[in-house]
C-alpha positions in Angstrom: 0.0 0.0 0.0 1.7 3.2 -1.3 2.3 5.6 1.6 1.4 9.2 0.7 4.2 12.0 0.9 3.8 14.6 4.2 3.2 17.3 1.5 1.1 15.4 -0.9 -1.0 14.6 2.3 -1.0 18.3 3.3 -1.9 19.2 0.0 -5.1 16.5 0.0 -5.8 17.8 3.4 -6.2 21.3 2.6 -8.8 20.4 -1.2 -10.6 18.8 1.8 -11.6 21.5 3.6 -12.2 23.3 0.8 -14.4 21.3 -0.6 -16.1 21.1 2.6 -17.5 24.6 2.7 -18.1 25.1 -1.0 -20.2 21.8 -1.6 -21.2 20.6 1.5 -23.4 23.4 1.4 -25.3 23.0 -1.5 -26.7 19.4 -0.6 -29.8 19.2 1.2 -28.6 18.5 5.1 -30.5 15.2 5.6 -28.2 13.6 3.2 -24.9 15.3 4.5 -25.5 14.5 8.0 -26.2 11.0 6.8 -22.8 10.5 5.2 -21.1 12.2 8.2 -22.8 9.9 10.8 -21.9 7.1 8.1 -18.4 8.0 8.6 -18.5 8.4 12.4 -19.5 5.0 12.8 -16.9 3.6 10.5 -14.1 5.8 12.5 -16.0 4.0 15.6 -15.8 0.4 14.5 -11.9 0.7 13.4 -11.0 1.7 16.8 -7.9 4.0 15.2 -5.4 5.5 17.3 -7.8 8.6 18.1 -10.5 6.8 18.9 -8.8 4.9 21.2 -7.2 7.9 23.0 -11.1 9.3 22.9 -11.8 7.0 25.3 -9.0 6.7 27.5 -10.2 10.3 27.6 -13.8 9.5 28.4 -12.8 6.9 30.6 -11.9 9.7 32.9 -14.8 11.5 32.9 -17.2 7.9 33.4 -15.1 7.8 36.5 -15.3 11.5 37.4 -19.3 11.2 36.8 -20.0 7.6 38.6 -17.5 8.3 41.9 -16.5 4.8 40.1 -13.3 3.3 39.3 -14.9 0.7 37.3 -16.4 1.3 34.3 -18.8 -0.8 32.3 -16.7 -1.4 29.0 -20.4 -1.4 26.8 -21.4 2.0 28.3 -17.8 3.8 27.7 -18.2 2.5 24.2 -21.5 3.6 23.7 -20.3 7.0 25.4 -17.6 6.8 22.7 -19.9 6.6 19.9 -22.1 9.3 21.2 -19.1 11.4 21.2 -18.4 10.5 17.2 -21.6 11.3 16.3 -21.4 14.4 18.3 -17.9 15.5 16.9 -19.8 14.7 13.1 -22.1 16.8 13.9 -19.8 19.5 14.8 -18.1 19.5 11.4 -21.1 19.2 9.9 -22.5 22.6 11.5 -19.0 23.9 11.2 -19.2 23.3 7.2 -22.9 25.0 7.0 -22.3 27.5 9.5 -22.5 30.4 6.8 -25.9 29.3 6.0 -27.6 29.0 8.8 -29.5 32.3 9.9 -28.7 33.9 12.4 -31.9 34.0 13.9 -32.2 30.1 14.1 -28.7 30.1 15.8 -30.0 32.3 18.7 -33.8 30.8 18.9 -31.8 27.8 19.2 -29.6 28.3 21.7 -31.5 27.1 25.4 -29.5 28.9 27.9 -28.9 28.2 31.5 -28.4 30.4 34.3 -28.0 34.5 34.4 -24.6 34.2 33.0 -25.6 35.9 29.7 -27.0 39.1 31.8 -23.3 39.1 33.8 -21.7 39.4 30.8 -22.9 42.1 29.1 -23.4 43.9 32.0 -19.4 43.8 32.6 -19.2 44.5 28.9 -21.5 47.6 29.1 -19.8 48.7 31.9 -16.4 48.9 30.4 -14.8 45.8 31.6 -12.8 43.2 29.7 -14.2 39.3 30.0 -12.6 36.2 29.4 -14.6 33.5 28.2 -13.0 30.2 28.9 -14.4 26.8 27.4 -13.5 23.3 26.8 -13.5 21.2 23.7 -17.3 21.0 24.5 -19.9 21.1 21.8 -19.9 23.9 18.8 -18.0 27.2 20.1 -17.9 28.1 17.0 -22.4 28.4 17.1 -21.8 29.6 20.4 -19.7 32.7 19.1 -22.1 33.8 16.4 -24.9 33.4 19.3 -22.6 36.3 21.5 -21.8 38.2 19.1 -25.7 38.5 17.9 -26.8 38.8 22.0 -25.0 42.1 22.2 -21.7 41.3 22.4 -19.9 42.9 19.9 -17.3 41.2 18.3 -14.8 39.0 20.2 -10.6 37.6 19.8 -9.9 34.8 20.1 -6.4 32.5 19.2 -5.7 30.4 16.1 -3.2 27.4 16.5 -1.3 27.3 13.2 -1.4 23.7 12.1 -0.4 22.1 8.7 -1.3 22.7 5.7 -1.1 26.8 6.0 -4.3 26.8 3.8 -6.3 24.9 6.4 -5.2 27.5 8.7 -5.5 30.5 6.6 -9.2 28.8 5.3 -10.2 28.6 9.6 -9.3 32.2 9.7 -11.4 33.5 6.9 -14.1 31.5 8.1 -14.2 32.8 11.8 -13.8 36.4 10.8 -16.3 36.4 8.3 -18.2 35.1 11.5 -17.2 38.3 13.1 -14.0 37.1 14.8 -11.1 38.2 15.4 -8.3 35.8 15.0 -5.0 35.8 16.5 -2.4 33.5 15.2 -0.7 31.2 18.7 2.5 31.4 16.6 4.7 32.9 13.6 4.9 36.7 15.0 4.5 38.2 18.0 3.0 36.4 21.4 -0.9 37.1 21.3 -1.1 37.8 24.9 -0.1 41.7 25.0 -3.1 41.8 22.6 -5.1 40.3 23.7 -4.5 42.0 27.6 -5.1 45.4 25.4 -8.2 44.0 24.2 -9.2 43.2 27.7 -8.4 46.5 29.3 -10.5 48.4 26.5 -13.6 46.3 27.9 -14.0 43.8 25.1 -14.3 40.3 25.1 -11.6 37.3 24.3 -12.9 33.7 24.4 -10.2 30.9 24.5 -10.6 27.1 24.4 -8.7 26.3 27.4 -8.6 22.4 28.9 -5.5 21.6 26.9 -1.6 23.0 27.1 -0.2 23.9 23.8 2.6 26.1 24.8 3.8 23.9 27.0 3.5 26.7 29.5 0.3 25.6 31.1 -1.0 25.3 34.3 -0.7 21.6 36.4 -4.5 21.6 37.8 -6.7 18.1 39.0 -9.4 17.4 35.5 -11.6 14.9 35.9 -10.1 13.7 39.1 -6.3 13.0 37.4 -3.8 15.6 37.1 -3.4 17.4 33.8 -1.7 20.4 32.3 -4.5 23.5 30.7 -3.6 26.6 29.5 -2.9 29.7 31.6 -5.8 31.4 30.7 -6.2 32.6 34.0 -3.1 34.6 33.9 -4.7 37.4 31.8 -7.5 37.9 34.2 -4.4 38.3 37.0 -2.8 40.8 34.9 -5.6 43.1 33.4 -8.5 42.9 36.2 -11.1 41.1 33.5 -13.7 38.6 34.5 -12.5 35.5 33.9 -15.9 33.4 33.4 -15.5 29.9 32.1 -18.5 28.3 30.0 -19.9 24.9 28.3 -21.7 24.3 25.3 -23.3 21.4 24.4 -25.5 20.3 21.7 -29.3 19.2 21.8 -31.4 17.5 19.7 -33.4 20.5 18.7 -30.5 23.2 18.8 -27.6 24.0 21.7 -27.4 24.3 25.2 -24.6 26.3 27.3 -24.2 27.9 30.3 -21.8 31.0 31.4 -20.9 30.7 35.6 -20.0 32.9 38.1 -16.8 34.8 37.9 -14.2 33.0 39.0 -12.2 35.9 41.3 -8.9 36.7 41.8 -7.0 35.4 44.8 -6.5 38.4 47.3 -3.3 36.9 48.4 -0.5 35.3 47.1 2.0 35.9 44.3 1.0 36.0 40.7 1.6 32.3 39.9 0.2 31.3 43.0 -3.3 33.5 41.9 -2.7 31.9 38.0 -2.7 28.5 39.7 -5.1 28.9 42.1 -8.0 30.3 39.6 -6.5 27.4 37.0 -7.6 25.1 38.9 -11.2 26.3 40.0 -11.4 26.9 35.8 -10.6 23.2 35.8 -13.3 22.2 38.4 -16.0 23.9 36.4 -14.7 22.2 33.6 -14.5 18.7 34.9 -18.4 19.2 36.1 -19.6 20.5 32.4 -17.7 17.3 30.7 -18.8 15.1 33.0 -22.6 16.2 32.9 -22.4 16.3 28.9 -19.3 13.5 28.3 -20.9 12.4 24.7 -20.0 16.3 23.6 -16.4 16.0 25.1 -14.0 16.3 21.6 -10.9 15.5 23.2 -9.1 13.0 20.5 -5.5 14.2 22.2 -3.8 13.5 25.5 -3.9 15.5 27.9 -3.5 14.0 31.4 -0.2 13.5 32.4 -0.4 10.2 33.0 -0.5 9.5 29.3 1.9 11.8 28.1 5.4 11.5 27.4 7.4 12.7 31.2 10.7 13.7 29.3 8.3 16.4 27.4 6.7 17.9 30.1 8.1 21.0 31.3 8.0 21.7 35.7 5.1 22.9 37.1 6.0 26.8 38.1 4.3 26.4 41.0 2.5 23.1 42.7 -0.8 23.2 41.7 -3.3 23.6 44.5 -5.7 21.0 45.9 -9.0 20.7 43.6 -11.4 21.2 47.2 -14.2 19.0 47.5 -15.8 17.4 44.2 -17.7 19.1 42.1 -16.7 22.5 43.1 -17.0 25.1 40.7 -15.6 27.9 42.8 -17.6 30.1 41.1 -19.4 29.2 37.6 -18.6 29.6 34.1 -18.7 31.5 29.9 -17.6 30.2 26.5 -14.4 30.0 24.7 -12.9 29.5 21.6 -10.1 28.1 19.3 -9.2 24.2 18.6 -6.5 21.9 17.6 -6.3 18.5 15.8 -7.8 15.5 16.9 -10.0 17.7 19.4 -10.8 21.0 16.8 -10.3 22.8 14.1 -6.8 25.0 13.9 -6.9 27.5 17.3 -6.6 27.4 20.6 -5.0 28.9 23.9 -2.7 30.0 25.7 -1.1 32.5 26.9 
């Protein structure tokens, strides 16, 4: 079996996605979304490498759920499906985004708590907000849906990932959304930005329960330790909200909920406050996955346990204990970005 060159495969990669907005579009969505779910159940059935870290991944957060060490190996593979189908579906949506009015994105979005209200009042008032999410349904929706409640328009990061067209293609894509799009690397480090966005009162929304700077925060996800981006830093350093969020999809639109502010630490040093709020970002996060584990796209690793010790840099500081389960410290807003195997090209930081 002939084994296709890196930049062939690139090259394939990229007609790929383009084909995926300009003719996925013009067939009527029953058929689409029965050729995606087609495919999702063939990925399912070959148990590849992704799918097999897909559940490791939702093995965690059976566990986390249950308060159960054991778990039933028919129900983690149904989960497992559920989460292929789900993932589908977010392509799918992803690919027919541009289409789909904006009025049916914001009738369709069921909404939980006052969160929404919090926001814009810190907004109207002048203050930045950070949005922070997991890989956890559509952000993508989710951003057209804040943007069209009042919002205004957002920034968020872009992970550059290979082929440069696929990146350049998820760029255009998200700004004609009303994005803006920061790139995580080739030029200068997003943060000061994205701190001056903050400090004018606008809003940034970052995906954040996975480290790819390798300059994340150690926290407890899902009950196992893990490494998420340092989202929380930019709160410490400009005075925004810092309110995480979840999305998750429904069968007759979305669902997501924006929680409390999580605050900033009134003692302590800087890393010790970055830590500290890391890790009540990572409690709200372990209760949103495990409440909604079939929308969990995580096809990467991203405890420690599974990844590879001589890459992982030291903790700056010891990450603080996770408090009693299901702890929230506060509640939680939406985020944005992605990376492969979990996303489309973007994601965190700082």
């Amino acid at each position: 079996m002939a084994v296709l060159s890196p930049r062939l495969s690139e090259r394939l990669t990229g007609v790929a996605y383009q084909l995926g907005w300009k003719v996925i579009c013009r067939f009527p969505e029953p058929w689409v979304r029965w050729v995606f779910m087609a495919v999702a159940g063939v990925a399912w059935r070959r148990q590849g490498p992704k799918v097999q870290v897909l559940e490791a991944n939702l093995r965690r957060a059976l566990i986390y759920r249950d308060g159960d060490p054991v778990v039933d190996g028919k129900e983690l593979r149904a989960v497992s499906r559920a989460a292929l189908r789900s993932y589908a579906r977010y392509w799918l949506e992803v690919f027919r985004l541009p289409m789909i009015p904006v009025e049916r994105i914001v009738s369709g979005m069921h909404f939980r708590g006052p969160g929404k209200e919090t926001m814009l009042a810190h907004l109207k008032a002048g203050r930045g907000v950070v949005i922070a999410l997991p890989h956890l349904g559509n952000f993508e929706q989710a951003g057209v849906w804040v943007i069209a409640s009042g919002a205004g328009t957002f920034t968020t990061v872009a992970e550059r990932l290979k082929p440069e067209s696929v990146y350049e293609s998820f760029v255009r894509f998200r700004q004609t959304l009303g994005f803006e799009v920061l790139p995580l690397t080739g030029g200068a480090s997003p943060f000061g930005t994205l701190a001056a966005r903050l400090r004018s009162g606008h809003l940034v929304c970052l995906v954040s329960d996975r480290d790819l700077k390798e300059t994340g925060i150690e926290v407890e996800l899902l009950g196992e330790k893990a490494r998420i981006a340092a989202t929380a830093a930019l709160a410490v350093h400009t005075g925004a909200a810092l309110m995480p969020t979840a999305t998750w999809f429904e069968e007759d639109g979305w669902g997501a909920c924006i929680y409390d502010e999580i605050l900033v630490p009134t003692s302590g040093t800087r890393a010790e406050k970055v830590a500290a709020m890391s890790q009540q970002l990572a409690n709200v996060f372990s209760a949103a996955i495990a409440e909604h584990p079939q929308d969990w796209h995580m096809l990467q690793r991203v405890f420690l346990a599974d990844l590879d010790p001589a890459r992982l840099p030291p903790p700056s500081v010891p990450p603080p204990s996770r408090g009693a389960r299901g702890d929230t410290g506060g509640r939680a807003a939406p985020s944005y970005g992605g990376s492969p195997g979990g996303r489309p090209p973007g994601e965190t930081l700082p």
